[in-house]
DRENLO-665979 format. One record per residue (C-alpha): x, y, z; residue in three letters; chain. Coordinates in steps of 0.5 Angstrom, whole numbers. Example, Ala and Ser with C-alpha at 12.3 -4.5 7.8 and 13.67 -1.06 7.14 Angstrom:
BEGIN
+-------+-------+-------+-----+----+
!    xx !    yy !    zz !  aa ! ch !
+-------+-------+-------+-----+----+
!    25 !    -9 !    16 ! ala !  A !
!    27 !    -2 !    14 ! ser !  A !
+-------+-------+-------+-----+----+
END
This chain:
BEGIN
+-------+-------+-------+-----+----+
!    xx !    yy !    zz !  aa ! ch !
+-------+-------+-------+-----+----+
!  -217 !   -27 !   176 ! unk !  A !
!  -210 !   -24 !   180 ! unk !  A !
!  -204 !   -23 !   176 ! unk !  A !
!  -197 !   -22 !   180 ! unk !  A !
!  -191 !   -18 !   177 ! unk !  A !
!  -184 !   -21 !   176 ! unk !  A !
!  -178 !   -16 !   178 ! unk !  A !
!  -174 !   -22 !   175 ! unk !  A !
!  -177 !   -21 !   168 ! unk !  A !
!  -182 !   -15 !   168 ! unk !  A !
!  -187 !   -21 !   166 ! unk !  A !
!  -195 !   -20 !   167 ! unk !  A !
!  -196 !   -28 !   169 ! unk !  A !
!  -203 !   -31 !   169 ! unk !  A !
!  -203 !   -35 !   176 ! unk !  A !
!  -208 !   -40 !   174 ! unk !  A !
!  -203 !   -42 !   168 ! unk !  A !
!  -197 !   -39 !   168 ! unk !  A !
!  -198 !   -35 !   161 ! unk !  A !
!  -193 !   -29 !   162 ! unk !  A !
!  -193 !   -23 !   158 ! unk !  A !
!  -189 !   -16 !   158 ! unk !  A !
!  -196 !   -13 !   157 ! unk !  A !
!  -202 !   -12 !   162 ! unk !  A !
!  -206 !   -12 !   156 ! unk !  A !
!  -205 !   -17 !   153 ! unk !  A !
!  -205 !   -21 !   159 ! unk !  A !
!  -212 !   -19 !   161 ! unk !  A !
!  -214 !   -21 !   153 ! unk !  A !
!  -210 !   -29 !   155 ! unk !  A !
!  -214 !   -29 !   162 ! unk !  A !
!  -221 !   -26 !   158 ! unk !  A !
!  -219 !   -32 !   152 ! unk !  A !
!  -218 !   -37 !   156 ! unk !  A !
!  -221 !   -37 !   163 ! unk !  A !
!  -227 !   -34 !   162 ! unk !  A !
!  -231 !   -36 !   157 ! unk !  A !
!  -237 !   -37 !   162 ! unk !  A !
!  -237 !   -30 !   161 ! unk !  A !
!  -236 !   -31 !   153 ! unk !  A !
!  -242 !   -28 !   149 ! unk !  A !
!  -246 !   -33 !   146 ! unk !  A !
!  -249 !   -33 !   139 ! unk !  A !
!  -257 !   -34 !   140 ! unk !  A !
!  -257 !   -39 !   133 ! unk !  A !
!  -251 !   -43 !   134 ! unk !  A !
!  -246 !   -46 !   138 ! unk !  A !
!  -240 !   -41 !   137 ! unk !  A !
!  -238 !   -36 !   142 ! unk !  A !
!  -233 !   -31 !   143 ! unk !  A !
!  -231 !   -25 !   148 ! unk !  A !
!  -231 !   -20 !   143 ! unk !  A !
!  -238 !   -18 !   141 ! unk !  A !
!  -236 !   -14 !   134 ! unk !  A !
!  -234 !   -21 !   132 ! unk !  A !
!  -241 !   -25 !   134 ! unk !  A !
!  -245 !   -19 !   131 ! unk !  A !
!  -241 !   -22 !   125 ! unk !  A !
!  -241 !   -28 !   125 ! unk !  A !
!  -248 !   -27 !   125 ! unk !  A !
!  -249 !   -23 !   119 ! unk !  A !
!  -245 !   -28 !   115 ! unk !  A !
!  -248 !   -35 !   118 ! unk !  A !
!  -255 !   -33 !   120 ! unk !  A !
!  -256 !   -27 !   115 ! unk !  A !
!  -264 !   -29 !   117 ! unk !  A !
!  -262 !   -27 !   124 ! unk !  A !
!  -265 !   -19 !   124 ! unk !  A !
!  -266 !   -14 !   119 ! unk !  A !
!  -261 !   -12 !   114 ! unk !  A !
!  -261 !    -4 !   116 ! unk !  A !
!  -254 !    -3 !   115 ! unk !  A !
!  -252 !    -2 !   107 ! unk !  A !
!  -245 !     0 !   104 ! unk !  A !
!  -244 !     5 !    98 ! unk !  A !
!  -240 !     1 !    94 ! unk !  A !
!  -244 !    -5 !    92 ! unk !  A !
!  -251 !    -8 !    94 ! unk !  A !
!  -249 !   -11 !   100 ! unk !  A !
!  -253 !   -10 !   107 ! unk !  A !
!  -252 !   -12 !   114 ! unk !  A !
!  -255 !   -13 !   121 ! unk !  A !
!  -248 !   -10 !   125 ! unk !  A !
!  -244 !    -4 !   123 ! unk !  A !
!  -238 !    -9 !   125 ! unk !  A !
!  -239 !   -12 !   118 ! unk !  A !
!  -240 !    -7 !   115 ! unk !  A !
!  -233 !    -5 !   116 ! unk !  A !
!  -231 !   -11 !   115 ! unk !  A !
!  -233 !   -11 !   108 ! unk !  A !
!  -230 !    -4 !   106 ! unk !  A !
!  -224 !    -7 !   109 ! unk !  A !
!  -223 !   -12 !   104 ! unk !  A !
!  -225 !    -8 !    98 ! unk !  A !
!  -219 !    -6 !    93 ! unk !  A !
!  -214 !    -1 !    96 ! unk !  A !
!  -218 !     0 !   103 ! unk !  A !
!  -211 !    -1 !   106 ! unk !  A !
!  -206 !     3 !   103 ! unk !  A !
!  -211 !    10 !   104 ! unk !  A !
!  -214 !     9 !   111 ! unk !  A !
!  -214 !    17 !   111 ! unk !  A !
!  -218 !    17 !   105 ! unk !  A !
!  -226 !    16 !   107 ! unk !  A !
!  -231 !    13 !   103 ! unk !  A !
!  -235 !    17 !    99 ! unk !  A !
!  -242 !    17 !    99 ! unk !  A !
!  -247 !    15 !    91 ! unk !  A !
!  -246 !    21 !    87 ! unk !  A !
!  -252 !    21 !    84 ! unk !  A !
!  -250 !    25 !    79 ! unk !  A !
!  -256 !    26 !    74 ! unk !  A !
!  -254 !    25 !    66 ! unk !  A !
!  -253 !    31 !    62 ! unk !  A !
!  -257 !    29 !    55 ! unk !  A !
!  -262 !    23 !    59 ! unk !  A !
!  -265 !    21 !    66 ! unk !  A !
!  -260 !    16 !    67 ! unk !  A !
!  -257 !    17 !    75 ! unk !  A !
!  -249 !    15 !    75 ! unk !  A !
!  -247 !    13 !    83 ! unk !  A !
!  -241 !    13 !    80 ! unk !  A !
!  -235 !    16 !    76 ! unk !  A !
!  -233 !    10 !    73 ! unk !  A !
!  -240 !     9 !    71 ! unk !  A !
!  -241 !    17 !    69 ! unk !  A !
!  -235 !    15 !    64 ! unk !  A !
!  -237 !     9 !    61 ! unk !  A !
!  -245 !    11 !    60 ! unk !  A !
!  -241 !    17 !    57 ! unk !  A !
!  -238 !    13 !    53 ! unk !  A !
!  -243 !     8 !    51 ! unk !  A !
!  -249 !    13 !    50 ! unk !  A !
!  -248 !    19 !    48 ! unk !  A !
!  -241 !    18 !    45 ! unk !  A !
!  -237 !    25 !    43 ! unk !  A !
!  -242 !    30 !    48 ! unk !  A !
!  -239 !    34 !    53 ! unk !  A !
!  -240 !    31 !    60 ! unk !  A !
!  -242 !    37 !    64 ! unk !  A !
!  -245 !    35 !    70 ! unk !  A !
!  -246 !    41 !    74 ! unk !  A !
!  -245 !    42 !    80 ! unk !  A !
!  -241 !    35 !    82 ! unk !  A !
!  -233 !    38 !    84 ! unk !  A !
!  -228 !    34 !    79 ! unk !  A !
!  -222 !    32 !    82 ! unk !  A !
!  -216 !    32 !    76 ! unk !  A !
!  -209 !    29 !    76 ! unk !  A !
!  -204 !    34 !    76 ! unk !  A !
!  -199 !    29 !    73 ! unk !  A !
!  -204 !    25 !    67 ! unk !  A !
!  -210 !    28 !    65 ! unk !  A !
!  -215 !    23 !    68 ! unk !  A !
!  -220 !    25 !    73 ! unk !  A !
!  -225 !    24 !    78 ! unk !  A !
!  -231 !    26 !    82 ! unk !  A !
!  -229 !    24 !    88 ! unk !  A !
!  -222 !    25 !    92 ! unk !  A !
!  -222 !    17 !    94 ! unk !  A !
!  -221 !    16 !    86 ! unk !  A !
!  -216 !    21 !    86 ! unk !  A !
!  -211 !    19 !    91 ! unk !  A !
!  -213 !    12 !    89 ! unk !  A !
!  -211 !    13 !    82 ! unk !  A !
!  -205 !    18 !    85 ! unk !  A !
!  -203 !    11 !    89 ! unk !  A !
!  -203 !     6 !    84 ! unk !  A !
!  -201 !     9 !    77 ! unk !  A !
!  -195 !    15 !    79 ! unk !  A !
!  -194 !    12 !    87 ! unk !  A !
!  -197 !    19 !    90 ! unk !  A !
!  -192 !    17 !    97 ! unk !  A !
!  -187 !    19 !    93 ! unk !  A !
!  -189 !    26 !    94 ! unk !  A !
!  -191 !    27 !   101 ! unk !  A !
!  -184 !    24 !   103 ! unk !  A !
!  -181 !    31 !   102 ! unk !  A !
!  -185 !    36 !   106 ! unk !  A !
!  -185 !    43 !   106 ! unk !  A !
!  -181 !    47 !   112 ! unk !  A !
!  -188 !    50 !   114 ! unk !  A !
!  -195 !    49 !   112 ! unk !  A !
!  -197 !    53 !   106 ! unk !  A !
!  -204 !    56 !   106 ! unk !  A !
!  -208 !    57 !   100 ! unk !  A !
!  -209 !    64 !    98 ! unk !  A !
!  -216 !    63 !    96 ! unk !  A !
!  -219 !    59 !   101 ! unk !  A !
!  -218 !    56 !   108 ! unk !  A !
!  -214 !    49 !   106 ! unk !  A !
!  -207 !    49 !   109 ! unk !  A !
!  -202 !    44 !   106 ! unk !  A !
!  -195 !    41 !   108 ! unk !  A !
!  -193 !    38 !   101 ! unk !  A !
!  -191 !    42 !    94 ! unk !  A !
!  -195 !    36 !    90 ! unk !  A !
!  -201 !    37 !    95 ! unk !  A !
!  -201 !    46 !    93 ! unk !  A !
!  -201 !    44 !    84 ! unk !  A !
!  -207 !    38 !    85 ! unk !  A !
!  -212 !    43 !    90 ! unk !  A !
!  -211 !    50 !    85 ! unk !  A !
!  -212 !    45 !    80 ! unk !  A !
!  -218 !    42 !    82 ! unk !  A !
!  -222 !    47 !    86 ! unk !  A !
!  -219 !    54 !    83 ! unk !  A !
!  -217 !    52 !    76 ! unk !  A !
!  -216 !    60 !    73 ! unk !  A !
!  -213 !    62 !    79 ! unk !  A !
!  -206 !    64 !    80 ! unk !  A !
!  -202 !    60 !    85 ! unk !  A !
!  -199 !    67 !    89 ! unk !  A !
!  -196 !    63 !    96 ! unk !  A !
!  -193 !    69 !    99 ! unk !  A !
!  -187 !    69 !   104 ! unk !  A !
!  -185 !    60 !   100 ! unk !  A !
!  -179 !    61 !    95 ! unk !  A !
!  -181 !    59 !    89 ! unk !  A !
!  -176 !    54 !    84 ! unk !  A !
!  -177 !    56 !    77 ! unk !  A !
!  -175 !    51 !    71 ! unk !  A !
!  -171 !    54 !    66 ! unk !  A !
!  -173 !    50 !    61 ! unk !  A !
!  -181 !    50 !    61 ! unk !  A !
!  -186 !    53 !    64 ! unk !  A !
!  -187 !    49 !    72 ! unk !  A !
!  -185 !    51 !    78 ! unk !  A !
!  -183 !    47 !    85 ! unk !  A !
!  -183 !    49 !    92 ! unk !  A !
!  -178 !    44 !    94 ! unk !  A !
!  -171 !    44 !    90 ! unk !  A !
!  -170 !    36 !    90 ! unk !  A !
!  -177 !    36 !    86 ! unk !  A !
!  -175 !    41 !    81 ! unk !  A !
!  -168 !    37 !    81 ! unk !  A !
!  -172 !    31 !    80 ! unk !  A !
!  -176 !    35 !    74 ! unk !  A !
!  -171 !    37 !    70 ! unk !  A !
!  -167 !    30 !    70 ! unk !  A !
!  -174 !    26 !    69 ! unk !  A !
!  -177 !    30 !    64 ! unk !  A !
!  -172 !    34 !    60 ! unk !  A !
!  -167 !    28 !    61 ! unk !  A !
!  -161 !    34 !    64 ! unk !  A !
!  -155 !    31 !    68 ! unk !  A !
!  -157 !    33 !    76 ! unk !  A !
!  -153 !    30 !    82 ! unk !  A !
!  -157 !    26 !    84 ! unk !  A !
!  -162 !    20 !    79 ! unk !  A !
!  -169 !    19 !    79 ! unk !  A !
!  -173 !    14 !    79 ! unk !  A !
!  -178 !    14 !    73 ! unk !  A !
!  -184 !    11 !    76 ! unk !  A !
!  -182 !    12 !    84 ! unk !  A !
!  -179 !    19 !    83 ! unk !  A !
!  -173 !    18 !    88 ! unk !  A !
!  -166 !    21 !    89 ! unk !  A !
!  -161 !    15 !    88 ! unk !  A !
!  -154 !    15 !    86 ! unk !  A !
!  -151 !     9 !    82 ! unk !  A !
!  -156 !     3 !    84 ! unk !  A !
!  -164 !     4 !    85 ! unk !  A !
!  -169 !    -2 !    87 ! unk !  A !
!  -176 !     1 !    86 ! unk !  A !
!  -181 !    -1 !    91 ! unk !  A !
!  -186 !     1 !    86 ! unk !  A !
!  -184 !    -4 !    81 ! unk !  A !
!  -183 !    -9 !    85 ! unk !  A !
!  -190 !    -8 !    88 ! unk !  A !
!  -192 !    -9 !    81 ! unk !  A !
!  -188 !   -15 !    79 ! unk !  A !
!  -190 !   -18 !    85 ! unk !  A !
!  -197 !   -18 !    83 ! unk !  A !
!  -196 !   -20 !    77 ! unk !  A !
!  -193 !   -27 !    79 ! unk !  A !
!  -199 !   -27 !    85 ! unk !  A !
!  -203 !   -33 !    82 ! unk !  A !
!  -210 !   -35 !    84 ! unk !  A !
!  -211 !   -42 !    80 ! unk !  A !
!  -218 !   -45 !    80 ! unk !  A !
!  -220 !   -51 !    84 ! unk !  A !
!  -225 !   -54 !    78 ! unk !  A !
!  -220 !   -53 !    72 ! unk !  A !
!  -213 !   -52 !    71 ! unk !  A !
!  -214 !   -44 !    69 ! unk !  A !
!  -209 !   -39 !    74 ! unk !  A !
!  -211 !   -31 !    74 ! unk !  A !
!  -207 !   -25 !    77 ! unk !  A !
!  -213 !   -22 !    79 ! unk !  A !
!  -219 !   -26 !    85 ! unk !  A !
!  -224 !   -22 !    82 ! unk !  A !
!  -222 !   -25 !    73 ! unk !  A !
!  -222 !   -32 !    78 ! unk !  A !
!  -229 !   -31 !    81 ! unk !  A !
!  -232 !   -29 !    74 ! unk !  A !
!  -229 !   -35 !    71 ! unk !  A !
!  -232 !   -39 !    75 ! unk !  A !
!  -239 !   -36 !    75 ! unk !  A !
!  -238 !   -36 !    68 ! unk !  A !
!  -235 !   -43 !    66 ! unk !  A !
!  -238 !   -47 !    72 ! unk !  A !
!  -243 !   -43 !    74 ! unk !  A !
!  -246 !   -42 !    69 ! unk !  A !
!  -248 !   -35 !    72 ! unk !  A !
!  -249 !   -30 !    67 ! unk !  A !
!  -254 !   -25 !    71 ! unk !  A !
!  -254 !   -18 !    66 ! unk !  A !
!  -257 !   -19 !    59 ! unk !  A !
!  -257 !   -13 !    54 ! unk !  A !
!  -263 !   -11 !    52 ! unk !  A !
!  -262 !   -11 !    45 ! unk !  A !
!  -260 !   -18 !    43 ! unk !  A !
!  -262 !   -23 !    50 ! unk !  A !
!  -254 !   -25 !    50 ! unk !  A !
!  -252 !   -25 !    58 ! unk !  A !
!  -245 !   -23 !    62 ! unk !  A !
!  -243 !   -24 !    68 ! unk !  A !
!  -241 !   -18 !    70 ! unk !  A !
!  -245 !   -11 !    69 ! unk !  A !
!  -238 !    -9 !    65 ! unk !  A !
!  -238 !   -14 !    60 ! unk !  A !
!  -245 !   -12 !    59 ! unk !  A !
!  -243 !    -5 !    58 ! unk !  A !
!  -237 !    -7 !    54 ! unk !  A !
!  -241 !   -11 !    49 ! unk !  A !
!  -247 !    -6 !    49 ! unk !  A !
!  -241 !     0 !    46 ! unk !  A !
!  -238 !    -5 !    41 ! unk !  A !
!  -243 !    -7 !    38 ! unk !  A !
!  -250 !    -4 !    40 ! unk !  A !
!  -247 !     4 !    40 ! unk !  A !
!  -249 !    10 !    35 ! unk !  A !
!  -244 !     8 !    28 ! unk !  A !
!  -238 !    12 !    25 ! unk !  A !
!  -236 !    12 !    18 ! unk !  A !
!  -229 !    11 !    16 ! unk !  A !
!  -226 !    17 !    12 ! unk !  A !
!  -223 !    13 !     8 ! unk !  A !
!  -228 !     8 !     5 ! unk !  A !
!  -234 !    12 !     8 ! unk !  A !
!  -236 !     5 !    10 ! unk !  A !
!  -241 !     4 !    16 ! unk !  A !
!  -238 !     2 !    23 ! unk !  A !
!  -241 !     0 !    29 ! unk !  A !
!  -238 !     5 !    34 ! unk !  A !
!  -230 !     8 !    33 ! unk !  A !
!  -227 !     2 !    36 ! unk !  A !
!  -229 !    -2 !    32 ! unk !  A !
!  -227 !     3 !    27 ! unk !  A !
!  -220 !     2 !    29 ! unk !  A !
!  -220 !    -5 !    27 ! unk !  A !
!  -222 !    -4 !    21 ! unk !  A !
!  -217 !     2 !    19 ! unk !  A !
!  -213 !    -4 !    21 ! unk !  A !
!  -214 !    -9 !    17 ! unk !  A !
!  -217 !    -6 !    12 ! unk !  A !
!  -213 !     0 !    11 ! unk !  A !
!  -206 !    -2 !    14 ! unk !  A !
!  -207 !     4 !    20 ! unk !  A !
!  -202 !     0 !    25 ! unk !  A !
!  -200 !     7 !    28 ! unk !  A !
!  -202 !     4 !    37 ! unk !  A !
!  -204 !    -2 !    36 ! unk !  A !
!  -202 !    -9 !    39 ! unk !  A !
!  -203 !   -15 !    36 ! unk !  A !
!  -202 !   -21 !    40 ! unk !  A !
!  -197 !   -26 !    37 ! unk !  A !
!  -201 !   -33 !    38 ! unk !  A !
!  -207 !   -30 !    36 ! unk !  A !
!  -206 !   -25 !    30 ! unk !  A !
!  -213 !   -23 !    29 ! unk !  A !
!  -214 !   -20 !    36 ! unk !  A !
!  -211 !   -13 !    36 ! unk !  A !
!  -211 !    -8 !    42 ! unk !  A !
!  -211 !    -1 !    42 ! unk !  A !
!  -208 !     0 !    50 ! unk !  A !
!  -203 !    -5 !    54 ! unk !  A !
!  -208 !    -6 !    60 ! unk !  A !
!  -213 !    -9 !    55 ! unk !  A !
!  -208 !   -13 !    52 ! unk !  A !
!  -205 !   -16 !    59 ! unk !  A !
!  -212 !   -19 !    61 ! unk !  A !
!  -212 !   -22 !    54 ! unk !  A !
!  -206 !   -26 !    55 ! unk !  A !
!  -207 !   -28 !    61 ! unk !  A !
!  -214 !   -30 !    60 ! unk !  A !
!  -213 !   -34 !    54 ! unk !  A !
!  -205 !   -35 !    54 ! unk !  A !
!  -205 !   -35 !    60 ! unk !  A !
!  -200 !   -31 !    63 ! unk !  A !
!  -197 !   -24 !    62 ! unk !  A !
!  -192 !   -20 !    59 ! unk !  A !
!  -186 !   -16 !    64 ! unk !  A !
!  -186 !   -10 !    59 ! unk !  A !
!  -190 !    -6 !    55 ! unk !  A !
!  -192 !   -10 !    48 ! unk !  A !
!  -189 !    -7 !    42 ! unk !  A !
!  -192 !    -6 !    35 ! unk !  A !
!  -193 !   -13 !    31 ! unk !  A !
!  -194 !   -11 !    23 ! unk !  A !
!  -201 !   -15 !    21 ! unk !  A !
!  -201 !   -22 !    19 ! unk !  A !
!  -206 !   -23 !    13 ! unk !  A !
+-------+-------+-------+-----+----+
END
C-alpha cells in the first residue's frame, strides 16, 4: 500500500481512504487495521483475529485456556498462562503496578519460619503468621534483607513493598522532586544516589550501624534534634512540619510541598477521590470503595464461595485473610488480664475486655450505630463503615465513651 506526502498539511494520507495523519507510523498501524486484514492472525479456536499477535496469544489465554500448556505462572498469585503477553497483562492490572513501573517484581521469598516448618512467600504472610502463631517471638528470618521505612517504623522484605508503602502512606514522589546537584555515592559500597531521601532509607536498610560520612555534600543540621539533610528546602520543611517553627515557606503535612498562602495536596485529593469511587453490586443494592470488598462480597453473599475452612472449628471464609484473621481472634495462644487475672483468647480480644469490663477506652474507636463494635485502628474501623453502613468518614474518628 502507497502513501503520499502533502507539503499543504504535512499529512500522511492513506490512498485507498483518505485517512490522514501527522505520523508515518500511525498511518502504516490505519493501513495494517483497516486494509489488511488478510494478512491478520487468525485465532486456531474461534473466529477472532487481530494483527497484533501478543493480543491473539491473549485472547487465547483467556477464551481457550485449554488451548496449550499453561507454563507461564505469575509470583504474585495462583494464576498461569500459555503466553508471557498475558502474563504482563495480569501484573499490569495488579494493585499499584502503574504508579511504580520502575520497580520490578520480586520473586516468592520462601522464607523459612524461624520456631516452624512453615514457608512465607511473602511479607504480609511473614507478619501475619508471626502474629497469629508465634505471637510475641522475635521474627529473625536470617539471611532475608529487611527494607525498613525511614519515616515510620513498618518494614518489608522486599524493595517493591517498600517503595509501595513509601507511595501510597507518605506520597515518596515528594522526595525525589528535589534532587541532589551531583550524584552522591554510598561510603560503603558502590549504590550512588540522586536524592537526600534516598541516602537516609539505603544506610538505614543495608548499613544499619554504619555512620552516613558523604564527604565533599554540605550537611544541613537541625538545631532542635538530632536529623540532618543534604537539601536546605528538606530541613526547612522539618523544622516547620515536625518542630512547628515559623519558616518562609509552608509545608504540606501529608505531600510535603513548599506553599505560601494557599495549598491543594494532590495527595489528598487522590485519597478523597478514592473515597467517593464507588463499585455498587449488580445483584444488591450494596456499593463498596474498593473492587476486591465487591468481588468478595459477591463470592461470599451470592456465591455462596467460602473455599478456606479452619482447621480447628470447620467455619469457611472466603478469603485466606479472613481465615487468618478469625484463626488469631479466636484460636491464637490466650492472654491473662493483669487486672482480673481472667483468661483471654489472644490480646485483641484482651483489649475488648479492658473495654468493656474495665473502662480502658484510651485508643479505641467505637462506631456510633453499633456501640458494641469497637476498634483499635482507624483503617479497621473505615471498612467496618463501609461495609456495614455503608459508607466512610472523611477524617480520622475521634474516641466515643462506652455506651452500656
Amino acid at each position: 500500500m502507497k502513501h503520499e506526502y502533502s507539503k499543504v498539511t504535512q499529512d500522511f494520507v492513506c490512498e485507498a481512504c483518505g485517512y490522514a495523519s501527522h505520523s508515518k507510523k500511525k498511518l502504516r498501524a490505519h493501513q495494517k487495521i483497516v486494509h489488511e486484514k488478510e494478512k491478520h492472525h487468525k485465532c486456531p479456536c474461534c473466529t477472532y483475529k487481530n494483527h497484533h499477535l501478543f493480543r491473539l496469544n491473549i485472547h487465547i489465554d483467556s477464551v481457550h485456556p485449554d488451548y496449550g500448556e499453561k507454563k507461564i505462572f505469575c509470583n504474585h498469585c495462583t494464576k498461569s498462562f500459555i503466553y508471557k503477553a498475558s502474563l504482563k497483562k495480569h501484573l499490569e492490572s495488579l494493585p499499584g503496578y502503574r504508579n511504580l513501573k520502575s520497580c520490578t517484581w520480586n520473586p516468592k521469598l520462601n522464607m523459612k519460619c524461624d520456631y516452624c516448618k512453615t514457608v512465607l512467600n511473602s511479607t504480609q504472610e511473614a507478619k501475619m503468621h508471626y502474629k497469629t502463631e508465634h505471637f510475641n517471638q522475635t521474627m529473625i528470618l536470617e539471611g532475608h534483607t529487611r527494607y525498613t521505612c525511614s519515616l515510620c517504623n513498618a518494614f518489608f522484605f522486599t524493595e517493591f513493598g517498600l517503595k509501595k508503602h513509601n507511595r501510597r502512606q507518605h506520597g515518596e514522589r515528594i522526595y525525589e522532586k528535589d534532587g541532589l546537584p551531583d550524584p552522591v555515592p554510598c561510603d560503603y559500597c558502590s549504590e550512588v544516589f540522586t536524592s537526600s531521601y534516598r541516602i537516609k532509607a539505603h544506610y538505614k536498610n543495608i548499613h544499619p550501624t554504619l555512620p552516613i560520612v558523604i564527604k565533599g555534600h554540605k550537611k544541613y543540621n537541625c538545631d532542635n534534634c538530632s536529623e540532618f539533610f543534604f537539601i536546605e528546602k528538606e530541613l526547612q520543611a522539618h523544622l516547620n512540619l515536625e518542630h512547628g517553627l515559623q519558616t518562609k515557606m509552608n509545608y504540606c503535612k501529608i505531600c510535603r510541598f513548599e506553599y505560601k498562602d494557599v495549598h491543594n495536596c494532590c495527595v489528598q485529593k487522590q485519597r478523597d477521590d478514592k473515597r467517593k469511587r464507588k463499585y455498587p453490586c449488580s445483584l444488591c443494592p450494596r456499593e463498596f470503595s474498593v473492587p476486591e470488598y465487591l468481588r468478595n462480597h459477591i463470592k461470599s453473599v451470592h456465591e455462596n464461595c467460602l473455599d478456606y475452612e479452619c482447621k480447628q472449628c470447620k467455619k469457611k471464609f472466603v478469603t485466606k485473610a479472613r481465615l487468618t484473621s478469625h484463626i488469631f481472634q479466636t484460636h491464637s495462644s490466650q492472654v491473662n488480664c493483669e487486672i482480673c487475672d481472667k483468661k483471654i483468647s489472644n490480646p485483641l480480644q484482651l483489649k475488648r475486655h479492658k473495654v468493656f469490663s474495665h473502662n480502658e477506652t484510651e485508643g479505641a474507636i467505637f462506631c456510633a450505630h453499633c456501640p458494641k463494635s469497637v476498634f483499635f485502628s482507624e483503617s479497621t474501623y473505615n471498612i467496618h463503615m463501609e461495609n456495614k453502613h455503608g459508607y466512610l468518614e472523611h477524617s480520622g474518628a475521634s474516641v466515643l465513651p462506652v455506651t452500656p
